[in-house]
PATOR-801618 format. One record per residue (C-alpha): residue in three letters; x negated, y, z. Coordinates in Angstrom, 2 decimals, m for minus. Example, Ala and Ser with C-alpha at 12.3 -4.5 7.8 and 13.67 -1.06 7.14 Angstrom:
% PATOR-801618
SITE|ALA|m12.30|m4.50|7.80
SITE|SER|m13.67|m1.06|7.14
% end
This chain:
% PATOR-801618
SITE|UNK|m26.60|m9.17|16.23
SITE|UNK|m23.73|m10.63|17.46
SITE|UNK|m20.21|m9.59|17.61
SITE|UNK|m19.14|m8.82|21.26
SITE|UNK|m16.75|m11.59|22.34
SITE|UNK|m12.95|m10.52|22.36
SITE|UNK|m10.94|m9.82|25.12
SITE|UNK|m7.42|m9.31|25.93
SITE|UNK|m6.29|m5.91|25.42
SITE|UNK|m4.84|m3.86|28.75
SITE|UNK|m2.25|m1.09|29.52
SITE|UNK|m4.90|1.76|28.15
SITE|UNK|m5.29|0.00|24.88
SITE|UNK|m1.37|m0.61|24.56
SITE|UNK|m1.17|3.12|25.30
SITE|UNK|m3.09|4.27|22.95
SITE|UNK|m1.25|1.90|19.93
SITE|UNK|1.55|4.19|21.27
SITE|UNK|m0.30|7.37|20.47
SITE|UNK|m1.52|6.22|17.22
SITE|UNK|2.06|5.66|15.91
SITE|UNK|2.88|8.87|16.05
SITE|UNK|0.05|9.78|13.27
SITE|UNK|0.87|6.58|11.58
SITE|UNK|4.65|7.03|11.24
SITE|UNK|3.90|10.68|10.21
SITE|UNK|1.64|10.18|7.46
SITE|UNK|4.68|7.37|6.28
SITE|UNK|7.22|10.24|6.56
SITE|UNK|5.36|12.38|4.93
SITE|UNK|4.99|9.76|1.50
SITE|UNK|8.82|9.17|0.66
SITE|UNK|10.07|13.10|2.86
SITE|UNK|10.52|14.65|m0.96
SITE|UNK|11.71|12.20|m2.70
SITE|UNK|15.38|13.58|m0.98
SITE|UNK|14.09|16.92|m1.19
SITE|UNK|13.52|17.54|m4.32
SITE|UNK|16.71|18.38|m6.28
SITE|UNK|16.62|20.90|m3.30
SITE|UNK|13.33|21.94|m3.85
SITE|UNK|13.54|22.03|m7.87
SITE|UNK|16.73|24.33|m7.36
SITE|UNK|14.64|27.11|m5.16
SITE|UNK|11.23|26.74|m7.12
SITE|UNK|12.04|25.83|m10.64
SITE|UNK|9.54|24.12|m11.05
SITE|UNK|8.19|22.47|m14.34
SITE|UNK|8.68|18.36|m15.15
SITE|UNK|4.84|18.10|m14.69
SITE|UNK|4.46|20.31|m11.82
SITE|UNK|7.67|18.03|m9.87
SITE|UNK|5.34|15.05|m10.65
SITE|UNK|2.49|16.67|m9.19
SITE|UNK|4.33|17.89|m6.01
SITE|UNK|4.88|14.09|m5.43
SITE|UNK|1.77|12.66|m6.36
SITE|UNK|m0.74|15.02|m4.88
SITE|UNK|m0.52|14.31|m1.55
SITE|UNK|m1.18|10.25|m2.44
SITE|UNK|m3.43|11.00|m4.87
SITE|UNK|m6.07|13.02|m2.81
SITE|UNK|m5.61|10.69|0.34
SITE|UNK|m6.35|8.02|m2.30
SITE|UNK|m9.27|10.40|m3.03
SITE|UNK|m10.65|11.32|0.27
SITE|UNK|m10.06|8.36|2.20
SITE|UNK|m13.63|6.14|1.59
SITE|UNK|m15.53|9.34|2.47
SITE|UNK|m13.54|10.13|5.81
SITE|UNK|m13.58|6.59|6.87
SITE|UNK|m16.90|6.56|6.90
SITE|UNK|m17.58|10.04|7.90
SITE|UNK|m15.56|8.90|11.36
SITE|UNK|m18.06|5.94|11.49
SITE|UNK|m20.44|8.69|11.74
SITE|UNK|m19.18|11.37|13.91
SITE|UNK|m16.56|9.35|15.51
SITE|UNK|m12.90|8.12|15.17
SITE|UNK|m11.30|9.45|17.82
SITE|UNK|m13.00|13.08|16.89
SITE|UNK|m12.14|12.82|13.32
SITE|UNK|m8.46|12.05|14.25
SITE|UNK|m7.99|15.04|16.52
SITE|UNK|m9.47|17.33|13.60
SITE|UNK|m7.28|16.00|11.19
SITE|UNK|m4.28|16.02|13.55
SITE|UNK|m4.85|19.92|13.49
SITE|UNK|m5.51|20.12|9.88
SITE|UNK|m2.56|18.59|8.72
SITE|UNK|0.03|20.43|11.29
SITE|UNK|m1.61|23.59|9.23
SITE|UNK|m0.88|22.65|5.86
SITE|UNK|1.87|21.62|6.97
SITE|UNK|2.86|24.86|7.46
SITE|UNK|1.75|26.20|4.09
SITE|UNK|4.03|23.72|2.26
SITE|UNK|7.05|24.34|4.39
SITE|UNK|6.53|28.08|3.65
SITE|UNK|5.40|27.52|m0.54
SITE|UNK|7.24|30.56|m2.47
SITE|UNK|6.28|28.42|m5.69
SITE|UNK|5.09|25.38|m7.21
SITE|UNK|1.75|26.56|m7.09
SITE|UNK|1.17|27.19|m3.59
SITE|UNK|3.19|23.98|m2.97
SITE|UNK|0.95|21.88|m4.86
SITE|UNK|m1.96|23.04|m3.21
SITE|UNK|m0.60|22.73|0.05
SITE|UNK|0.07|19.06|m0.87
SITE|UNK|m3.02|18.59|m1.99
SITE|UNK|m4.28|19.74|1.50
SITE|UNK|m1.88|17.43|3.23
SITE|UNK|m3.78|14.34|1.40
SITE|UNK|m7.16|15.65|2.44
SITE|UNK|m6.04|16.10|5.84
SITE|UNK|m4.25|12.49|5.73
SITE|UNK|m7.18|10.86|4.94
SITE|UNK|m9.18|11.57|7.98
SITE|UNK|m5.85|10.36|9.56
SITE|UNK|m5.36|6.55|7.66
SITE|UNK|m8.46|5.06|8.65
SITE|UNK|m9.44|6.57|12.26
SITE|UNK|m5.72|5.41|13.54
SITE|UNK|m6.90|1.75|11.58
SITE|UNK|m10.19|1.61|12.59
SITE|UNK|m9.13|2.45|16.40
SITE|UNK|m7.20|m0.29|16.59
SITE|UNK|m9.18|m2.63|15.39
SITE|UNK|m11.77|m1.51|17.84
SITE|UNK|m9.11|m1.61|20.77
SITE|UNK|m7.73|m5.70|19.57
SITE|UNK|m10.32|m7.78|19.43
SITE|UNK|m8.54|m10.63|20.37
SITE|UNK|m7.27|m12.22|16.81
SITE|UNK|m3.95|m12.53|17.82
SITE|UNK|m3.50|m9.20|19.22
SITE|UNK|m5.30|m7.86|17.04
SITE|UNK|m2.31|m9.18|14.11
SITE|UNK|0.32|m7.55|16.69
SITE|UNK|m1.25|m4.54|16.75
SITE|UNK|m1.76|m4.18|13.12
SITE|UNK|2.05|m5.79|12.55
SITE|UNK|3.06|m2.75|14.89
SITE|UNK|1.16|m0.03|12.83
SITE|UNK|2.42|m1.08|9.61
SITE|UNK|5.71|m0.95|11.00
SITE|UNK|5.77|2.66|11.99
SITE|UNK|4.21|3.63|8.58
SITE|UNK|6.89|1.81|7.30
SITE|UNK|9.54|3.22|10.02
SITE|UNK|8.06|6.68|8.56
SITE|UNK|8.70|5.79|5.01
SITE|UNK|12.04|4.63|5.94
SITE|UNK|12.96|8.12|7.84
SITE|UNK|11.34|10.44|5.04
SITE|UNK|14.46|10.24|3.28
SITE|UNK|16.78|10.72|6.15
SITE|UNK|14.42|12.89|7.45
SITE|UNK|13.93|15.25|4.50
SITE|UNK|18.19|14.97|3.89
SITE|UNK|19.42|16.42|7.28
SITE|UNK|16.60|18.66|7.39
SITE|UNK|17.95|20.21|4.03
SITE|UNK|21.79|19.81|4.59
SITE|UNK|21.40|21.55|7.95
SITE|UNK|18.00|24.10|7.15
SITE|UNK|15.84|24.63|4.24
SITE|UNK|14.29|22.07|2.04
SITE|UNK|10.74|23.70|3.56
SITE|UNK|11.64|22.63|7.12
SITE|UNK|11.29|18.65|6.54
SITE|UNK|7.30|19.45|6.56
SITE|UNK|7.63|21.03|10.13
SITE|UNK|8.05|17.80|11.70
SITE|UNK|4.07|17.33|11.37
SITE|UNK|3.89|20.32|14.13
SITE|UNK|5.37|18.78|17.54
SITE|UNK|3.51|15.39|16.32
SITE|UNK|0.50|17.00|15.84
SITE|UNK|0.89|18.63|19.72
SITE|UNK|1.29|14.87|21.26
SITE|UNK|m1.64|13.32|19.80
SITE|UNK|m3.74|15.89|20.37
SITE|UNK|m2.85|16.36|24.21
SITE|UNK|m2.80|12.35|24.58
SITE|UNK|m5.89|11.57|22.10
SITE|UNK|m8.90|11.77|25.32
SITE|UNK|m6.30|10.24|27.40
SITE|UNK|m5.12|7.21|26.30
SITE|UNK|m8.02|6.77|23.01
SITE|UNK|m12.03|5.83|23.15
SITE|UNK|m14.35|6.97|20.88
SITE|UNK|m16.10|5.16|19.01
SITE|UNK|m18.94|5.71|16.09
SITE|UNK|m21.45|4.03|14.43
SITE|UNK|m24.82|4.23|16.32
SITE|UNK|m26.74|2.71|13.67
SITE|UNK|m24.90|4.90|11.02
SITE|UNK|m27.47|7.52|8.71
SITE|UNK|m26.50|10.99|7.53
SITE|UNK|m23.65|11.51|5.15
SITE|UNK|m25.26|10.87|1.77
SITE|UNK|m23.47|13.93|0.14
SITE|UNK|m24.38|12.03|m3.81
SITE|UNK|m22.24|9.25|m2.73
SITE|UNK|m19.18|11.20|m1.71
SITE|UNK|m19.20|13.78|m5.12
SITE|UNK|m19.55|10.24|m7.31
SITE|UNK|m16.94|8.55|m5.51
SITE|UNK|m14.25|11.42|m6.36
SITE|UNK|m15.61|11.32|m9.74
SITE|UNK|m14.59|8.15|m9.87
SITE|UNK|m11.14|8.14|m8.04
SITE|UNK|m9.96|10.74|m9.54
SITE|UNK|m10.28|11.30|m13.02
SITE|UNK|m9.22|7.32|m13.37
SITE|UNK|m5.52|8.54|m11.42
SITE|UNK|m5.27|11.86|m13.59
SITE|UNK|m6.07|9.33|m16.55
SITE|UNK|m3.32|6.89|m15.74
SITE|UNK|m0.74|9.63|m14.86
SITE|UNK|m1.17|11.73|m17.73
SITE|UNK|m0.85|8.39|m20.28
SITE|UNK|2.44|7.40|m18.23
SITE|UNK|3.36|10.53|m19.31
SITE|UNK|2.35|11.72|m22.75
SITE|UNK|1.27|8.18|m23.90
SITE|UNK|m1.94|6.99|m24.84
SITE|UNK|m4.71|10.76|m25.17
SITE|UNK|m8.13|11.34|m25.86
SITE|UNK|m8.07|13.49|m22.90
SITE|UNK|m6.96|10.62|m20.67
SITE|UNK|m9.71|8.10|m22.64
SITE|UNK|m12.30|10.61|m22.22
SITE|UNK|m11.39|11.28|m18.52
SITE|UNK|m10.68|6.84|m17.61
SITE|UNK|m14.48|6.55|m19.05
SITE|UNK|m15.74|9.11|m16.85
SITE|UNK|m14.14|7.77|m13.69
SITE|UNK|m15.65|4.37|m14.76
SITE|UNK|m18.83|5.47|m15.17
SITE|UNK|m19.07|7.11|m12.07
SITE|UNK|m17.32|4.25|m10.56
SITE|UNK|m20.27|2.19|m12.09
SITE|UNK|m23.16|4.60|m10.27
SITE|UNK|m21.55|4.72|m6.97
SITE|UNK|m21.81|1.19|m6.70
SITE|UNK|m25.61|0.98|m8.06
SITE|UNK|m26.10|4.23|m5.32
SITE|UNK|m24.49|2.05|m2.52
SITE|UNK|m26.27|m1.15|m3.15
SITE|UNK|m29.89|0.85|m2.48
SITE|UNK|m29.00|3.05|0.08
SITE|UNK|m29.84|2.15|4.18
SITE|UNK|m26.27|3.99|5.21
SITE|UNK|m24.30|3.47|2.29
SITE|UNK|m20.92|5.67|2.34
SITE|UNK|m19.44|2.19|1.10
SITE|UNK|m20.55|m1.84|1.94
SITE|UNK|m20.13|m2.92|m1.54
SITE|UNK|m21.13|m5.79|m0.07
SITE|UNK|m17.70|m6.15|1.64
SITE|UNK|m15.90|m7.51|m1.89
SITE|UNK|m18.12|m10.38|m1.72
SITE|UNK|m15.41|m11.47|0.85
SITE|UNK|m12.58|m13.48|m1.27
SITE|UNK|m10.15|m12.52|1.43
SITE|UNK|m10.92|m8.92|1.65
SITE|UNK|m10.76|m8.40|m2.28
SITE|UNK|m7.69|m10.55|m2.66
SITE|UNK|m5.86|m8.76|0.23
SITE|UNK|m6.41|m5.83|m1.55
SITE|UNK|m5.49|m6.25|m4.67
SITE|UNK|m1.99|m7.73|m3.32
SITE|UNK|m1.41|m4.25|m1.73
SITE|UNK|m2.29|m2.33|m4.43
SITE|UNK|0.40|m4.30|m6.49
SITE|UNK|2.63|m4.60|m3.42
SITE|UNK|2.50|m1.08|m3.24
SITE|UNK|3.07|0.55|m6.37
SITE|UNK|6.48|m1.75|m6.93
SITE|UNK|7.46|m0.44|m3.87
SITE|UNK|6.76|3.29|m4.42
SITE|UNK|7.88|3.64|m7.91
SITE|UNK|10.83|1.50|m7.04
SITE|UNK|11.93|3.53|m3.83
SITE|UNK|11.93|6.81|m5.89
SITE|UNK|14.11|5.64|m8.54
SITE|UNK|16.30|4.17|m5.95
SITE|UNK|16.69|7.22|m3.84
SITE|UNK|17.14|9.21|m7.33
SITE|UNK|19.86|6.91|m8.35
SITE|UNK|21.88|7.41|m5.35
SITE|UNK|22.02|11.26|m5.63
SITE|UNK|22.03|11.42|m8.96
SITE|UNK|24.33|9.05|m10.08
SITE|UNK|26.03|7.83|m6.91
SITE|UNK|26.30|11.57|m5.91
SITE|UNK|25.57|11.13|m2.61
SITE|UNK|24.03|14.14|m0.46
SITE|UNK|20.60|14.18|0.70
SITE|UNK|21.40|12.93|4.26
SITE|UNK|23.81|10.27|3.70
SITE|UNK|21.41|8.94|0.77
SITE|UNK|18.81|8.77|3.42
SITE|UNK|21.39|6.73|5.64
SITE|UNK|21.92|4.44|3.30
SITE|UNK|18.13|3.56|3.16
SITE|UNK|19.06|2.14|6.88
SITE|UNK|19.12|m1.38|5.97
SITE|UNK|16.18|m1.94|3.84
SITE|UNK|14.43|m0.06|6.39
SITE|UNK|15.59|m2.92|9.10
SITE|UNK|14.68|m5.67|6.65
SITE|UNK|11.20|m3.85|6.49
SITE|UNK|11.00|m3.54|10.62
SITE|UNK|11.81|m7.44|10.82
SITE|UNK|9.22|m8.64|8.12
SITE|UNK|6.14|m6.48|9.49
SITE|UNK|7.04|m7.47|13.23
SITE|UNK|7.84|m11.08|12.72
SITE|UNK|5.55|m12.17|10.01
SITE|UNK|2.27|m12.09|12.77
SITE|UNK|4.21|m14.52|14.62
SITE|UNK|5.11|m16.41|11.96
SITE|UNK|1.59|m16.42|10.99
SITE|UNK|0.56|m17.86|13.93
SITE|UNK|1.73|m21.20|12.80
SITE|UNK|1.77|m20.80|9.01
SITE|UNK|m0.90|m19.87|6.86
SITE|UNK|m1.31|m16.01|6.05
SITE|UNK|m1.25|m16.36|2.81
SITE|UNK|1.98|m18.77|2.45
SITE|UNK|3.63|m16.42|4.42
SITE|UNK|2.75|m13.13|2.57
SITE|UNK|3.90|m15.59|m0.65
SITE|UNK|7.17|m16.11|0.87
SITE|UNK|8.29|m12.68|1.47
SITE|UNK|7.07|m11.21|m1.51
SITE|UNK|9.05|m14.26|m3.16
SITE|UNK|11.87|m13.29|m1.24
SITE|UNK|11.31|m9.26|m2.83
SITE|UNK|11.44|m10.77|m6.26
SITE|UNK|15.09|m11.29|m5.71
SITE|UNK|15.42|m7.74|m4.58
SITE|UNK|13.63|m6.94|m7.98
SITE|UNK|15.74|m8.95|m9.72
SITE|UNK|18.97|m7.38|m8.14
SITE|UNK|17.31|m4.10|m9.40
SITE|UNK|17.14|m5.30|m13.35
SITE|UNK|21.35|m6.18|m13.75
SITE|UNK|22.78|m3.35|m11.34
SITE|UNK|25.18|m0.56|m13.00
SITE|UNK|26.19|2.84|m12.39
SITE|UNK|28.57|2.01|m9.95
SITE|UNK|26.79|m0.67|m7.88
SITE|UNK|25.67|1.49|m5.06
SITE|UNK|25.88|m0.81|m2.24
SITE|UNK|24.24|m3.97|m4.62
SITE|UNK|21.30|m1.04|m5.44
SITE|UNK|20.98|m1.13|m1.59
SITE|UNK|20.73|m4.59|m1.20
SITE|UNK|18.26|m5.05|m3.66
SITE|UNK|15.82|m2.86|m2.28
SITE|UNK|16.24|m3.92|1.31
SITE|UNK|14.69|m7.59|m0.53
SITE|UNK|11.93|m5.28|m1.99
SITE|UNK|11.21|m4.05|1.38
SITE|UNK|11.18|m7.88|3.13
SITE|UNK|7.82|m7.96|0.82
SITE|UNK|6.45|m4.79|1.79
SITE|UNK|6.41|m5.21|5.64
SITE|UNK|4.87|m8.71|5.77
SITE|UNK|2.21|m7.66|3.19
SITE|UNK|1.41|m4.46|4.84
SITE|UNK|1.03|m6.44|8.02
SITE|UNK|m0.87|m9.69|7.36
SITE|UNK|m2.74|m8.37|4.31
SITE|UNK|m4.32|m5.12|6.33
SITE|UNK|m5.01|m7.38|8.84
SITE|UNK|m6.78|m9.53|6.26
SITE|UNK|m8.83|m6.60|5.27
SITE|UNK|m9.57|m5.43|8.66
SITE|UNK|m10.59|m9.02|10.18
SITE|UNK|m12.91|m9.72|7.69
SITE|UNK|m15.59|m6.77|8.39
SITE|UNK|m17.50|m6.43|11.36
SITE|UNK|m16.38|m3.76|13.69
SITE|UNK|m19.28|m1.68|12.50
SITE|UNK|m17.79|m1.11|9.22
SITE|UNK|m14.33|m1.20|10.18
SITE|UNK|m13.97|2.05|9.12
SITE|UNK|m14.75|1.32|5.31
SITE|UNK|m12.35|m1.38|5.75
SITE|UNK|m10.06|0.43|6.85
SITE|UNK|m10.49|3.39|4.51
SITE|UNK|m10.32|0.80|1.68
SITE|UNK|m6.99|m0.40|2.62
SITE|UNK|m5.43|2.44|3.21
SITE|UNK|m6.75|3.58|m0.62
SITE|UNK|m5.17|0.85|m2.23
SITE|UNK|m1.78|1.72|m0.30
SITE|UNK|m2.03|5.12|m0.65
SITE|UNK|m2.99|4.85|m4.48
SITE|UNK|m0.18|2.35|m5.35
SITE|UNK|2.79|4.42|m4.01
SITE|UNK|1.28|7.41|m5.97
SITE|UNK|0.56|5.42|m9.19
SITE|UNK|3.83|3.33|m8.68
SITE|UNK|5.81|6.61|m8.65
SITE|UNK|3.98|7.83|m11.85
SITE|UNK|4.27|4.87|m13.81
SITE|UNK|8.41|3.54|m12.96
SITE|UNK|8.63|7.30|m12.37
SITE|UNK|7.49|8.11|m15.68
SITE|UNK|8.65|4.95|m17.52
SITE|UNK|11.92|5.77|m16.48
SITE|UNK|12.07|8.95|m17.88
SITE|UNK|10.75|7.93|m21.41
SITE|UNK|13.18|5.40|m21.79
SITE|UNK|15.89|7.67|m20.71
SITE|UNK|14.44|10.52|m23.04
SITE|UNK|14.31|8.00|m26.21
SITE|UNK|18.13|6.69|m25.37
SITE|UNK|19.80|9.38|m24.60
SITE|UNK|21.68|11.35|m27.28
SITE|UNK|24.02|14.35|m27.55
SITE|UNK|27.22|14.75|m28.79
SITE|UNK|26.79|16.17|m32.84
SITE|UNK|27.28|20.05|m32.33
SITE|UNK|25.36|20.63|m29.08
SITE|UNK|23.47|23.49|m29.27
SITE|UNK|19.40|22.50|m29.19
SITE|UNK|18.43|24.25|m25.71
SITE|UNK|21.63|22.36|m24.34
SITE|UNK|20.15|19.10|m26.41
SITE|UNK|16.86|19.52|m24.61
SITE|UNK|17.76|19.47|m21.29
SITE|UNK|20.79|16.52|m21.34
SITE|UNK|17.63|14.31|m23.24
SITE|UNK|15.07|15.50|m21.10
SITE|UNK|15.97|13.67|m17.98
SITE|UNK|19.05|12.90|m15.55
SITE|UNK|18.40|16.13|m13.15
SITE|UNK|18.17|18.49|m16.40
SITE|UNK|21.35|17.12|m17.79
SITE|UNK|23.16|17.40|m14.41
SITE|UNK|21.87|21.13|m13.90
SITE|UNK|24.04|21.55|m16.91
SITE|UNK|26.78|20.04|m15.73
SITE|UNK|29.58|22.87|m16.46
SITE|UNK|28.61|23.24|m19.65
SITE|UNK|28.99|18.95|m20.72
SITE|UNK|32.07|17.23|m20.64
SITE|UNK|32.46|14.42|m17.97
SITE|UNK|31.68|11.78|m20.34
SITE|UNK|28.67|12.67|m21.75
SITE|UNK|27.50|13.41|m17.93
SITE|UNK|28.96|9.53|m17.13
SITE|UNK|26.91|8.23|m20.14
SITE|UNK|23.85|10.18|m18.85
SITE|UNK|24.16|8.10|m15.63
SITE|UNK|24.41|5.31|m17.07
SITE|UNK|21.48|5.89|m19.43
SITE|UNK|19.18|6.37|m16.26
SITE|UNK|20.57|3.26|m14.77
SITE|UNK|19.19|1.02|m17.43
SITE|UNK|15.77|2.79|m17.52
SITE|UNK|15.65|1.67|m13.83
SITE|UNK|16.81|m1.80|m14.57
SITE|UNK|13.43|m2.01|m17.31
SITE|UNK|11.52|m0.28|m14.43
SITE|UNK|12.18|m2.93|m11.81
SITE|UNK|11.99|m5.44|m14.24
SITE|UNK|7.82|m4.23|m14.52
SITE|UNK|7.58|m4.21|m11.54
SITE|UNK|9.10|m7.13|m10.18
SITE|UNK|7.04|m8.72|m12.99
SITE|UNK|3.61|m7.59|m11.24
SITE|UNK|4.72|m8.80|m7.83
SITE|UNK|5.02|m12.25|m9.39
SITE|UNK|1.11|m12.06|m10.01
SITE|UNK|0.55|m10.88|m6.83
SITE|UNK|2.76|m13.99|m5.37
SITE|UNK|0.74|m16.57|m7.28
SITE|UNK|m2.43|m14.36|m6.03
SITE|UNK|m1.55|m14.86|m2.29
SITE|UNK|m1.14|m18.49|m3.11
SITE|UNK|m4.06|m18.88|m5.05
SITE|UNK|m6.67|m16.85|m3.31
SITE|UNK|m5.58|m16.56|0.21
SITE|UNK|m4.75|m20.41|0.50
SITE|UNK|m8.20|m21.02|2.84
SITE|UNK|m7.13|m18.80|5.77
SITE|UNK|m6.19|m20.31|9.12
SITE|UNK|m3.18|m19.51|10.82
SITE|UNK|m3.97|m16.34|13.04
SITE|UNK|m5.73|m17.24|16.20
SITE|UNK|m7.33|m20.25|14.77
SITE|UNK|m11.32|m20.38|14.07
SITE|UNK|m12.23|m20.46|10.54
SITE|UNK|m15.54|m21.65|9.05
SITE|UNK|m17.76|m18.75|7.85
SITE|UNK|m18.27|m20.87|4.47
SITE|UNK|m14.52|m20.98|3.57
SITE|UNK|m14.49|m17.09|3.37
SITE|UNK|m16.91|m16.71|0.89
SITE|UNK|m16.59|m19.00|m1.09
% end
């Protein structure tokens, strides 16, 4: 059956992009809100190296996780239903991790926070593309929801900093409560429902295989970041293969598959998302280094470290607004190649700054962030335009997995990285005692908890030890978004400026 014709969307629909921002930018805030919270939060909770990583990585992680299952699962009992539930959901947790007494509790509540986020990613996605029809609008609209992920990204920081200069470190996750109150008065206002008619049941098989194959593959790539190459992490990488490998054999014969397989046939759609993935973890390993550097060796406080993400936040604003338009007269692809050539000089910046090159540190991420907006824009659109608004959902849920996974995996691996090369540089002074020796080689934030017991230099030569494991860091990364230039070049050539018909043959090719 055909597609119903597009039309141009009204006041309702532009109302309800309005609503949906407010989720969107939320579940951005809620990505990058510790990364300027947690000297803070170590200081109350004491937590563990491991457990810090897993306070930042859960919440990606199980979004990452969830998000094929409740993508489809609002295909099924509808979008606008699913978003509401979730809404309330993650207000809840929420709660729990504002209120966490340890690690523990705050891990789970984390945890909770990705489930709940990914019944969140793809209805707000999916919605939209259900509300645009019309190509162009439909690029606008998706330009305007990457931007207020992104504008949530960009305030997580400044965000989580004034909400611990001025409260607790707890109170930055409160924010979720009064957002949680709007949509959920606006949401049968402003929002249609919409589900699947033709969807089946849930097959309940398909959802326990595809977390078996999520995420024992992320466990097995953060736990080799950080104790290196395991049998544990072998055994667990071939089980998430494996599983990986039935889940696709159980889609391919069911009627109602959780997942259209079928979908990667698409050269767009698979290309599209493997530039996000890539996109994505340079950006989020790179933006927690970055904020780390300018606490920890800039010494800036929480707040006025979050200001100073102001300007790459703008650069990010301008690229995800502008490059739809631009698209309009320049092929996708070129222009997703552009900007992420443009964030190779931001990378590049990254790989020569020192210790005291705050404001270059600055610049050099606001180029990183050019990249991200444009990418997050056209490529999600990519994703989106190529399924039929029947599975819109899955295509949604799929792109907001390969975002969600690369900030989490990008924050292991630079995050991680970073650390190791720090740990294997750094030395102390002949004499120090070996609990002292242990912390100032652990990592930058042990050696500056010890601060009154190391003399200035050694804490100067700790800086600047951490400095150059960034530089290696974004020189990795910056290396991968090269690929993923050449990628957007390669495969993404064929797409027509946005607006413009395109022959079914060209896309499948």
């Amino acid at each position: 059956m055909l597609d119903a014709p597009p039309h141009l969307a009204g006041r309702r629909e532009w109302a309800g992009l309005a609503l949906l921002s407010v989720p969107t930018m939320l579940l951005g805030l809620d990505v990058t809100v510790l990364y300027l919270v947690v000297p803070s939060m170590v200081a109350a909770l004491d937590p563990s190296t491991t457990q810090t990583l897993w306070i930042m990585d859960a919440y990606g992680f199980f979004i990452a996780g969830f998000l094929i299952t409740m993508g489809t699962f609002g295909d099924r009992i509808g979008r606008r239903r699913l978003l509401m539930i979730g809404m309330a959901a993650f207000a809840f947790a929420s709660i729990l991790a504002a209120l966490a007494p340890n690690a523990e509790l705050l891990i789970l509540a984390r945890a909770l926070l990705g489930i709940a986020g990914a019944t969140l990613m793809p209805s707000t996605l999916s919605l939209i593309s259900n509300m645009f029809t019309d190509a162009r609008q439909r690029a606008l609209a998706i330009g305007v929801w990457a931007t207020m992920f992104a504008a949530g990204m960009a305030a997580g920081p400044v965000a989580g900093g004034a909400m611990v200069d001025a409260l607790w470190w707890g109170a930055a996750f409160l924010l979720a409560v009064p957002a949680a109150v709007i949509v959920l008065l606006g949401a049968r206002r402003v929002l249609p429902e919409y589900a699947d008619p033709a969807a089946g049941r849930l097959d309940l098989a398909s959802v326990a295989l595809s977390l078996a194959a999520i995420l024992p593959v992320i466990y097995a790539v953060k736990h080799t970041a950080v104790h290196g190459p395991e049998v544990k992490s072998a055994f667990l990488l071939a089980v998430g293969l494996i599983s990986g490998a039935a889940f696709v054999r159980r889609q391919r014969g069911l009627r109602a598959p959780l997942l259209d397989v079928s979908l990667f046939s698409n050269r767009s759609f698979s290309a599209a998302l493997v530039v996000l993935l890539v996109g994505l973890i340079g950006v989020g390993g790179t933006m927690y280094l970055v904020t780390q550097y300018l606490q920890l060796v800039q010494g800036l406080t929480p707040f006025v470290a979050g200001l100073w993400m102001g300007p790459p936040a703008l650069a990010m604003f301008a690229a995800a607004i502008g490059a739809p338009f631009v698209a309009r007269r320049l092929r996708p692809g070129l222009v997703m190649a552009l900007t992420l050539g443009l964030s190779v000089i931001g990378y590049v910046l990254l790989t020569i700054v020192g210790s005291d090159d705050g404001a270059w540190v600055v610049v050099g991420f606001a180029f990183v962030y050019l990249g991200l907006g444009a990418i997050s824009a056209l490529g999600t659109d990519v994703v989106v335009g190529s399924a039929p608004a029947s599975k819109s959902g899955s295509a949604a849920a799929m792109s907001e997995t390969v975002m969600e996974l690369g900030i989490a995996v990008g924050v292991a691996l630079l995050g991680s990285l970073t650390t190791a090369l720090y740990a294997a540089r750094m030395t102390a002074p002949p004499g120090t005692a070996p609990q002292i020796t242990e912390g100032l080689t652990g990592s930058l934030p042990e050696a500056l908890a010890l601060a009154d017991r190391l003399s200035a230099d050694v804490l100067v030569r700790a800086q600047e030890t951490f400095t150059g494991a960034m530089n290696v860091a974004a020189a990795t990364a910056g290396s991968a978004i090269i690929l993923a230039t050449l990628l957007c070049l390669v495969a993404l050539r064929h797409l027509p400026p946005l607006g413009q018909e395109q022959p079914v043959e060209a896309d499948q090719r």
